[in-house]
C-alpha positions as CSV (number, residue, x, y, z in Angstrom):
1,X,29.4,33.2,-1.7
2,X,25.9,34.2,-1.4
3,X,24.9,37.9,0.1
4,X,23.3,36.1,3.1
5,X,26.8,35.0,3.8
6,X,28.6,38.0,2.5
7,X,26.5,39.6,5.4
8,X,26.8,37.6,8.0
9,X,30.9,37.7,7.8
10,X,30.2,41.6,7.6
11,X,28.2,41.6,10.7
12,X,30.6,38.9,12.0
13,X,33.8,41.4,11.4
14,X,32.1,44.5,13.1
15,X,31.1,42.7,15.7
16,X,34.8,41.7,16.5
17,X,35.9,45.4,15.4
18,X,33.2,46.5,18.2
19,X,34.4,44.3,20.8
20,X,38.2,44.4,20.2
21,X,37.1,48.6,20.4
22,X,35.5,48.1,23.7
23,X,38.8,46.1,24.7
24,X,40.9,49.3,23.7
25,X,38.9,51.7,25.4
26,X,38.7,49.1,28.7
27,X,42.5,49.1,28.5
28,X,42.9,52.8,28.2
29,X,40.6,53.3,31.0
30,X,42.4,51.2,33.6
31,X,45.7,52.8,32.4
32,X,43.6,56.3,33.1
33,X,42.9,55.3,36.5
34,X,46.2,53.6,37.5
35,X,47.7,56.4,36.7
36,X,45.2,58.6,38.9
37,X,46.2,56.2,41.6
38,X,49.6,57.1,41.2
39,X,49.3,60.5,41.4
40,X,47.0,60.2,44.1
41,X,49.5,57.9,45.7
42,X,52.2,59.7,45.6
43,X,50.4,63.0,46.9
44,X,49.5,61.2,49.6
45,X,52.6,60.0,50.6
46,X,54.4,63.7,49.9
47,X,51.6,64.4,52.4
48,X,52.8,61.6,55.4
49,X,56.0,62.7,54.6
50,X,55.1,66.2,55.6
51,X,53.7,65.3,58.4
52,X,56.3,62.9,60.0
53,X,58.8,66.2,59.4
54,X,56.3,68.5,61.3
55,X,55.9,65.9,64.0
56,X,59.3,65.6,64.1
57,X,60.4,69.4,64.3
58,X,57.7,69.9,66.9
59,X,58.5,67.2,69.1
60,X,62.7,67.7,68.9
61,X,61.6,71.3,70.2
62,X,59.4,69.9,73.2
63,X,62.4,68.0,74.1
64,X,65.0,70.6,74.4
65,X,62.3,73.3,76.2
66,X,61.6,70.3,78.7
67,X,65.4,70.0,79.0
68,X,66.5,73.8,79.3
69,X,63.1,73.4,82.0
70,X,64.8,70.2,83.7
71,X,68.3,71.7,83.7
72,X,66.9,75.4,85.4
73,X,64.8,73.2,88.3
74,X,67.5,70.9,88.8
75,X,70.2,74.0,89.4
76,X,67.1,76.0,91.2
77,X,67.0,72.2,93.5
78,X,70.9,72.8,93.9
79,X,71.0,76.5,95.1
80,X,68.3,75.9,97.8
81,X,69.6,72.6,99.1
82,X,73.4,74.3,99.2
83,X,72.3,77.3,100.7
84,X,69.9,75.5,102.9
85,X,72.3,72.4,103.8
86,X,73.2,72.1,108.2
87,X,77.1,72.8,108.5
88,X,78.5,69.3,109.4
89,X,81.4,71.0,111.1
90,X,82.2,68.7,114.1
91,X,82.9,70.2,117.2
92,X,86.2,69.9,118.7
93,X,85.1,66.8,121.1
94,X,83.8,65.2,118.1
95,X,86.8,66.5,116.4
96,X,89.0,64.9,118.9
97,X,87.1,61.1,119.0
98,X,87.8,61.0,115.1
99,X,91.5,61.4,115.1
100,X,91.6,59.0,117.8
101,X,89.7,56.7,115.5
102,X,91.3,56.9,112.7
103,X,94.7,56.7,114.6
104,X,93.4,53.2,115.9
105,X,92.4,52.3,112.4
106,X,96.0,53.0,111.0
107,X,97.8,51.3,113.8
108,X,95.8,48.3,113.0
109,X,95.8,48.4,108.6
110,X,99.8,48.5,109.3
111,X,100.7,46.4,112.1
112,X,101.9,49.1,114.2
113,X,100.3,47.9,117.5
114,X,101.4,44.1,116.5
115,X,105.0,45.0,118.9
């Protein structure tokens, strides 16, 4: 083997040692940064996380304030409508045309007038 050749296999073998080095150091810096992207991943989705709890939390308390507010109106609507409400007491004429009514209706729902 002449030194010409003895060199060129030399040069031939660092040259792969350089690129299969490259290689390494390409691989270990996509591991590097898929492992950032992980991290940052996971961060952000401790972070949503968060976020849906506080949303949560905030709007179950809106819900029962608007409901302690919907139950006080509506017994507030109640009071004032009771204490407000016309007596429906009928007076004794009126009194008197219902019995006869409802005597009639009974008569008729049994058969009574039938003879």
């Amino acid at each position: 083997m002449s030194g010409e050749e003895r060199a060129r296999q030399v040069e031939s073998a660092d040259a792969i040692r350089d690129v299969l080095a490259a290689e390494a150091e390409v691989r270990d810096k996509v591991e590097a940064c898929r492992a950032e992207l992980a991290r940052a991943l996971a961060a952000e989705q401790e972070r949503a996380r968060a976020i849906e709890q506080r949303t949560s939390d905030r709007l179950s308390r809106i819900h029962s304030h608007c409901e302690k507010r919907i139950d006080e109106r509506t017994d507030q609507l109640r009071d004032r409508a009771g204490s407000q409400a016309p007596r429906t007491e009928p007076d004794p004429a009126e009194r008197e045309r219902l019995s006869a009514a409802v005597a009639t209706l009974a008569e008729r729902l049994t058969g009574a007038d039938d003879g």
